[in-house]
BALOBA-1460 file (C-alpha; in Angstrom, 3 decimals):
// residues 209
<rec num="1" residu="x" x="-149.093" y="-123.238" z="220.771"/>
<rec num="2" residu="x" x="-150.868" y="-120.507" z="222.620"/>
<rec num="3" residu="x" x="-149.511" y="-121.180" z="225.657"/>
<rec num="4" residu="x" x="-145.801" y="-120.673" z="223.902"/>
<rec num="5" residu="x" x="-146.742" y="-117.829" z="222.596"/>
<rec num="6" residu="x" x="-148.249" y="-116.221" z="225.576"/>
<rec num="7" residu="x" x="-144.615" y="-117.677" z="227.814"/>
<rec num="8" residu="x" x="-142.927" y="-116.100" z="224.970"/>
<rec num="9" residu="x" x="-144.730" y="-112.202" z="225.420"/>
<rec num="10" residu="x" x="-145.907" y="-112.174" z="228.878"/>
<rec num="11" residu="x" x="-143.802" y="-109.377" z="230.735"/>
<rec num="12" residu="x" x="-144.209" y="-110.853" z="234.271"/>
<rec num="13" residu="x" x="-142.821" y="-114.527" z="233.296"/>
<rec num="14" residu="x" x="-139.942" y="-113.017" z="231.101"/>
<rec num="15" residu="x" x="-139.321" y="-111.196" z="234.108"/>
<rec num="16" residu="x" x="-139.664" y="-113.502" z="237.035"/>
<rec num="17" residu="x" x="-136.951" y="-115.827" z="234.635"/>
<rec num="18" residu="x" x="-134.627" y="-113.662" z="232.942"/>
<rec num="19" residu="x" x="-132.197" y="-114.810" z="235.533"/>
<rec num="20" residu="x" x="-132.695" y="-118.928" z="235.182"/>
<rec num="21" residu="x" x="-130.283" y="-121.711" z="234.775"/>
<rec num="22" residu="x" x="-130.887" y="-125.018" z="234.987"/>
<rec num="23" residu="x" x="-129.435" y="-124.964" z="237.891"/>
<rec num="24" residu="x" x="-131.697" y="-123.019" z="239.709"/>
<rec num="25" residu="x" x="-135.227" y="-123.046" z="237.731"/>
<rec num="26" residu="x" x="-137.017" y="-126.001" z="237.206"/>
<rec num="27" residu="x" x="-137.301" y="-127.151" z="233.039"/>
<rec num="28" residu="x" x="-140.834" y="-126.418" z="233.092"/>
<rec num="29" residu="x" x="-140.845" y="-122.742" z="233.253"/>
<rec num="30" residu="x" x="-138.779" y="-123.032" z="230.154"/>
<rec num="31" residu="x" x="-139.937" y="-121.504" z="226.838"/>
<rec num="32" residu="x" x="-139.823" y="-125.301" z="225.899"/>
<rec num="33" residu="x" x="-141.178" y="-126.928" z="228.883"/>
<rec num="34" residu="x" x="-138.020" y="-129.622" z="228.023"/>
<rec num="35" residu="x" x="-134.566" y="-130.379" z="227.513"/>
<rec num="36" residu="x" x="-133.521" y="-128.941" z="223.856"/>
<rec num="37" residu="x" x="-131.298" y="-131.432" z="222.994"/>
<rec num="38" residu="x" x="-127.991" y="-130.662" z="221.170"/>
<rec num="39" residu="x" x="-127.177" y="-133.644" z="219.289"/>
<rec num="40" residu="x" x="-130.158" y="-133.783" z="217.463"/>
<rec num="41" residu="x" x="-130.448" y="-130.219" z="216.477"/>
<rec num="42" residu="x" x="-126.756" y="-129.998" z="216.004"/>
<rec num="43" residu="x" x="-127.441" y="-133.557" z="213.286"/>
<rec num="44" residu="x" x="-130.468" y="-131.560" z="211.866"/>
<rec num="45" residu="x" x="-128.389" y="-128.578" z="211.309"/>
<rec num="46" residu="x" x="-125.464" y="-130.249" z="209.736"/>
<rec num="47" residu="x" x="-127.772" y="-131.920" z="207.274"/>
<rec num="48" residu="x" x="-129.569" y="-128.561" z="206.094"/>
<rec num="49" residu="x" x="-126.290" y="-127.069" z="205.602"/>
<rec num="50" residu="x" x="-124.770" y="-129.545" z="203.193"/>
<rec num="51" residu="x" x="-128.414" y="-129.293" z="201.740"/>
<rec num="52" residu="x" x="-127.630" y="-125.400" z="201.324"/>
<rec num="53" residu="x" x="-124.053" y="-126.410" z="199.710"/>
<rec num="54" residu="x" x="-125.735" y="-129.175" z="197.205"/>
<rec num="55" residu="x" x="-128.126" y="-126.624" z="195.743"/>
<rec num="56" residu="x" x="-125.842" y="-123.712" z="195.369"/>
<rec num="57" residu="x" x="-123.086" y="-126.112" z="193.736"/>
<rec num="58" residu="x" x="-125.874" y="-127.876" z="191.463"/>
<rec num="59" residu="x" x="-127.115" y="-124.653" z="190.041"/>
<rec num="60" residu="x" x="-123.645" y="-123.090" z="190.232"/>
<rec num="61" residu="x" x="-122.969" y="-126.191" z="187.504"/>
<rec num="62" residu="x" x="-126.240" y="-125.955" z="185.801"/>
<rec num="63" residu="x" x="-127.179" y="-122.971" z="185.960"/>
<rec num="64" residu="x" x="-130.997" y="-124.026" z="185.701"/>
<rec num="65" residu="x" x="-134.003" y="-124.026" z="187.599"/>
<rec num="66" residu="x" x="-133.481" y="-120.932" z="189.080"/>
<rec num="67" residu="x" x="-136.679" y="-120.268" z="190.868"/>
<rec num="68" residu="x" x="-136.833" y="-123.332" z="192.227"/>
<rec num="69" residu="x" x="-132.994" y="-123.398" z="193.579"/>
<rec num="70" residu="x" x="-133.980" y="-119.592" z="195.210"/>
<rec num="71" residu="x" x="-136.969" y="-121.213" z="196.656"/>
<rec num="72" residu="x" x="-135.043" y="-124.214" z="198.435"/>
<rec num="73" residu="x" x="-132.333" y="-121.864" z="199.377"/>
<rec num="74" residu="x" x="-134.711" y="-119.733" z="201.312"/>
<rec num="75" residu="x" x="-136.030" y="-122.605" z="202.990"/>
<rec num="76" residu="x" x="-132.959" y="-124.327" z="203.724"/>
<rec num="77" residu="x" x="-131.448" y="-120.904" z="204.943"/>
<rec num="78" residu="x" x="-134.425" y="-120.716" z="207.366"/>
<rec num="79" residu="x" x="-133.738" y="-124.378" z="208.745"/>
<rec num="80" residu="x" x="-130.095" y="-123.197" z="209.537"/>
<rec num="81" residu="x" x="-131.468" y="-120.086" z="211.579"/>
<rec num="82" residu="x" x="-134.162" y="-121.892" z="213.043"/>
<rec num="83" residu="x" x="-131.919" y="-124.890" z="214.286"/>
<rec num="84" residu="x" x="-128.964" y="-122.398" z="215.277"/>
<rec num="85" residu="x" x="-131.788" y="-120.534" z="217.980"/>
<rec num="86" residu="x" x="-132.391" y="-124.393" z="219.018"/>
<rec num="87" residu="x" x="-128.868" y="-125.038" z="219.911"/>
<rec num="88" residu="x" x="-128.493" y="-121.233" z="221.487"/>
<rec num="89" residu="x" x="-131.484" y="-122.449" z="223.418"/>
<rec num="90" residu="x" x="-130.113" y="-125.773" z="224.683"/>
<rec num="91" residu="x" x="-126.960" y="-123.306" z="226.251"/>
<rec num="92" residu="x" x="-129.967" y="-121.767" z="227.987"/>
<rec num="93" residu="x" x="-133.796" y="-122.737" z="227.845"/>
<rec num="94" residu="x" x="-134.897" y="-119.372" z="229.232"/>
<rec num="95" residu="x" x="-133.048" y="-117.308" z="226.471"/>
<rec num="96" residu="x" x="-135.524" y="-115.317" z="224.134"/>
<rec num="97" residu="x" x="-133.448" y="-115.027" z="221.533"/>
<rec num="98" residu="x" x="-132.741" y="-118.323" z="220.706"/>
<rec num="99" residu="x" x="-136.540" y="-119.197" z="221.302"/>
<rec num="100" residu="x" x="-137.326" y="-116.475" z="218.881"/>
<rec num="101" residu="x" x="-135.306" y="-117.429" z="216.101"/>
<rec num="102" residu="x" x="-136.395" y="-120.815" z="216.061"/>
<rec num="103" residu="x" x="-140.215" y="-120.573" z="216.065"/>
<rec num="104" residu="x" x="-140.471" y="-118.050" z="213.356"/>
<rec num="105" residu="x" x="-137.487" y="-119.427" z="211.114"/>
<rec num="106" residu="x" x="-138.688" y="-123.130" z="211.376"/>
<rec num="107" residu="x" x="-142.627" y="-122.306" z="211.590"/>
<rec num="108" residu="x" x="-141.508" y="-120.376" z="208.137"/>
<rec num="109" residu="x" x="-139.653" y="-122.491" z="205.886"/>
<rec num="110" residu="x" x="-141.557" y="-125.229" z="205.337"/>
<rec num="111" residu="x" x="-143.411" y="-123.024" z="202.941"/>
<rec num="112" residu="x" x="-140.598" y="-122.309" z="200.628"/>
<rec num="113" residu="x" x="-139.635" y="-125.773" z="200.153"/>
<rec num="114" residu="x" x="-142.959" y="-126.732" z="199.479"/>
<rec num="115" residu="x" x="-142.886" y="-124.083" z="196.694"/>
<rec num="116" residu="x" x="-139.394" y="-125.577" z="195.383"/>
<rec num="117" residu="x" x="-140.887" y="-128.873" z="195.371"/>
<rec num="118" residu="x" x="-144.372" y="-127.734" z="193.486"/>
<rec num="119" residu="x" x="-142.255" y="-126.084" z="190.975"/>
<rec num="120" residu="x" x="-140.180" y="-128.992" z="190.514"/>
<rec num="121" residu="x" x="-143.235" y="-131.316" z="189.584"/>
<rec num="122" residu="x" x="-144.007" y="-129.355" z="186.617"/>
<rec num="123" residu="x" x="-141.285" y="-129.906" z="185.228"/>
<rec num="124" residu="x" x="-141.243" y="-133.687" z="185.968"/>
<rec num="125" residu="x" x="-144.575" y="-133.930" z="184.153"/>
<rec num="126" residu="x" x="-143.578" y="-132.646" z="181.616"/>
<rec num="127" residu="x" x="-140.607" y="-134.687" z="181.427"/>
<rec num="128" residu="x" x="-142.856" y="-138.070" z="181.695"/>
<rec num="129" residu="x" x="-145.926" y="-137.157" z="180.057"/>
<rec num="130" residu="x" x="-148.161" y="-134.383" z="180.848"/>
<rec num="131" residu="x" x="-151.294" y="-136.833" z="179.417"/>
<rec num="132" residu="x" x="-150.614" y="-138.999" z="182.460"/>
<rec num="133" residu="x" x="-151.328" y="-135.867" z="185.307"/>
<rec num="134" residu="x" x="-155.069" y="-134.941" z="185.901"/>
<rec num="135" residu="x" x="-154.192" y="-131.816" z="185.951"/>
<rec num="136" residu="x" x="-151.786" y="-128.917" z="183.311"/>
<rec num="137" residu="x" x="-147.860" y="-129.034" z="184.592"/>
<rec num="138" residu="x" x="-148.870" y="-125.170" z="184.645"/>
<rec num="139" residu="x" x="-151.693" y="-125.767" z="186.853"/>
<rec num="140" residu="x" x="-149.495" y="-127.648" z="189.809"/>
<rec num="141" residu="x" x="-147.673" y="-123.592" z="190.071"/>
<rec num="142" residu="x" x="-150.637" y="-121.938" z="189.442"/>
<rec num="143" residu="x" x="-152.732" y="-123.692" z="192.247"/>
<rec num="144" residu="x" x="-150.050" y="-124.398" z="194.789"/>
<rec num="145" residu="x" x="-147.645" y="-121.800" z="194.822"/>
<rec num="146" residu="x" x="-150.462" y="-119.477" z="195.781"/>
<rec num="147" residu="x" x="-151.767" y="-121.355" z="198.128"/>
<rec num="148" residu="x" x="-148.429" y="-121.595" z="199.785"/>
<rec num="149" residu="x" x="-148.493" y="-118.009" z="199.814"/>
<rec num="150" residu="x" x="-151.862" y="-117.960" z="201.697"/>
<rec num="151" residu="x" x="-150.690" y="-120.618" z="204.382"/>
<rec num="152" residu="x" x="-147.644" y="-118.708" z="205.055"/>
<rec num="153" residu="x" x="-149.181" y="-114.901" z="205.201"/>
<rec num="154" residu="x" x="-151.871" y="-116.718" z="207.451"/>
<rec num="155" residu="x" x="-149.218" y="-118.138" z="209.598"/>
<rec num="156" residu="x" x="-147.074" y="-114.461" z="209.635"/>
<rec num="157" residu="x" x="-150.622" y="-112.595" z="210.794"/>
<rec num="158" residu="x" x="-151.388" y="-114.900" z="213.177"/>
<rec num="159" residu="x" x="-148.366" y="-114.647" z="215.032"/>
<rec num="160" residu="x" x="-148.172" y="-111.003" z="214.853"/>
<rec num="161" residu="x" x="-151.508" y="-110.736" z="216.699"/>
<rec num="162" residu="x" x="-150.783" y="-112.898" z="219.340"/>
<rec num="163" residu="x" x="-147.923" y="-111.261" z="219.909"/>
<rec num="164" residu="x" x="-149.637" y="-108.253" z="220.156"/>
<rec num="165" residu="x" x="-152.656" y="-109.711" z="222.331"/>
<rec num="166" residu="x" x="-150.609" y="-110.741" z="224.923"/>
<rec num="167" residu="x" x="-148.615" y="-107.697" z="224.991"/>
<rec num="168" residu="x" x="-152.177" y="-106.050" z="225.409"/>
<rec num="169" residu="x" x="-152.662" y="-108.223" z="228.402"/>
<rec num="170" residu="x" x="-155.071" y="-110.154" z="226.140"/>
<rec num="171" residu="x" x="-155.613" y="-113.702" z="225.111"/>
<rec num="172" residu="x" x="-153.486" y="-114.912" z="222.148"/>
<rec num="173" residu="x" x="-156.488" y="-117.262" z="221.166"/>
<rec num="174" residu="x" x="-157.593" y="-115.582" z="218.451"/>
<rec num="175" residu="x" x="-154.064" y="-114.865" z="216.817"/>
<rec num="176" residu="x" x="-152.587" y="-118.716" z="217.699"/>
<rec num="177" residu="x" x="-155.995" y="-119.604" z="216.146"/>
<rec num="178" residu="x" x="-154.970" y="-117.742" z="212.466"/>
<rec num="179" residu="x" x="-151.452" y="-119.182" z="212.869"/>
<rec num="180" residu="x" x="-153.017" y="-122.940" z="213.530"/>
<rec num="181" residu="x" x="-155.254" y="-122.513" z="210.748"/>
<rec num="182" residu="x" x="-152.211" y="-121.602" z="208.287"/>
<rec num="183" residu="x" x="-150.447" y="-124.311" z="209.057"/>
<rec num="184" residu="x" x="-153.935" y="-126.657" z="208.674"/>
<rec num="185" residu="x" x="-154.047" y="-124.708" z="205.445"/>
<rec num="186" residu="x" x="-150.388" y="-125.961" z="204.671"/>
<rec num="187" residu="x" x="-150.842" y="-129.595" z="205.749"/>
<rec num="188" residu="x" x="-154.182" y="-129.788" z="203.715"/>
<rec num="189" residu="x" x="-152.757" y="-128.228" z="200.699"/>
<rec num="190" residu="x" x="-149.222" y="-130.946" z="200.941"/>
<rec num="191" residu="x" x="-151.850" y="-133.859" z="201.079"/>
<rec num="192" residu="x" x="-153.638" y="-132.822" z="197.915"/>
<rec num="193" residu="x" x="-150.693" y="-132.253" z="196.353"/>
<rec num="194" residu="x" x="-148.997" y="-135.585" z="197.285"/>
<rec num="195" residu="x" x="-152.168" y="-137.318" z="196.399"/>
<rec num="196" residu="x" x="-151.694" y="-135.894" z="192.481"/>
<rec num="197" residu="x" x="-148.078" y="-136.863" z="192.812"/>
<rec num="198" residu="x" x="-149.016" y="-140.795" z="193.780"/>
<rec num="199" residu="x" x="-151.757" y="-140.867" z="190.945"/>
<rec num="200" residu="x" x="-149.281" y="-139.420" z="188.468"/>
<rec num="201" residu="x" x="-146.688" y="-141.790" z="189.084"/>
<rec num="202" residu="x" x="-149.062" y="-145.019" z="189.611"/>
<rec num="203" residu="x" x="-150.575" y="-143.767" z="186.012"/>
<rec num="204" residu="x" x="-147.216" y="-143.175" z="184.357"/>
<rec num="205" residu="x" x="-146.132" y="-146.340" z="185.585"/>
<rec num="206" residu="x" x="-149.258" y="-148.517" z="184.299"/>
<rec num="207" residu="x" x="-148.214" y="-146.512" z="180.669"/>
<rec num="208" residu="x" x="-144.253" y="-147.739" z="180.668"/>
<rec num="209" residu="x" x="-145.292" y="-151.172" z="182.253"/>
């Protein structure tokens, strides 16, 4: 990840490329190193925007569950961005634009549909039995959502002092090291989570069995 960051900042490369095509650069002095390819960004993008469309008609019907509809919105929102600078980058690889759009937007959103999906637990335990969680319904929000929060402000600093490292003709280590430990952060805090989740459903299971 550092070295995309520092290909993303470094004044001399976005210089000595500005001008590239595939036809006369080689791939590898890319911002991706590799061929974006369109039909599975263009598949990935279709899919996230019918996922927008279900959530805003299901709470247009329901009108419930708002936080967690605003929370899956976001992310799905985010997808659509991020996979929109993917295709804008398959037109052309050496575009920092596109590049831009899609490493913030889907670096980002995975933490908002986490949060839709910790809020939406709750209200499944409470639905099956909160006697069969190890933990409150309450506690699942109170635990995760802010841990969410840290993963994704960790993320946000991280790459905003890389960026400004390499603009400082410094390394980006430090910065890409924040942003790698935010995402750790994120992974670490998923795997707990899912862990509850399998216990609560092998133990709700063993109850209505």
């Amino acid at each position: 990840m550092a070295s995309l960051i520092h290909s993303l900042v470094a004044r001399k490369t976005k210089d000595q490329f500005a001008a590239c095509t595939l036809a006369t650069c080689p791939i590898s002095s890319s911002y991706y190193f590799y061929r974006v390819s369109l039909a599975a960004n263009a598949t990935f993008l279709a899919l996230f925007a019918i996922s927008f469309l279900g959530f805003l008609i299901t709470f247009a019907l329901t009108r419930r569950a708002l936080a967690f509809t605003v929370a899956m919105l976001i992310g799905v929102i985010l997808e659509v961005i991020g996979y929109v600078g993917r295709i804008e980058s398959h037109k052309n690889q050496w575009q920092e634009n596109g590049f831009l759009m899609q490493i913030v937007c889907l670096t980002i959103a995975p933490a908002f549909l986490a949060g839709g999906i910790y809020l939406c637990l709750r209200r499944i335990v409470y639905a099956f039995g909160p006697e069969n969680s190890r933990i409150s319904p309450e506690a699942y929000t109170r635990i995760f959502i802010p841990c969410d929060l840290v993963s994704l402000l960790l993320q946000a600093a991280g790459g905003g002092l890389a960026s400004a490292e390499s603009h400082s003709n410094e390394s980006p280590d430090t910065g890409d090291n924040i942003m790698v430990a935010g995402l750790a952060f994120q992974v670490l805090t998923l795997l707990i989570f899912m862990m509850l989740c399998l216990d609560f459903a092998i133990r709700t299971r063993r109850r209505y069995k």
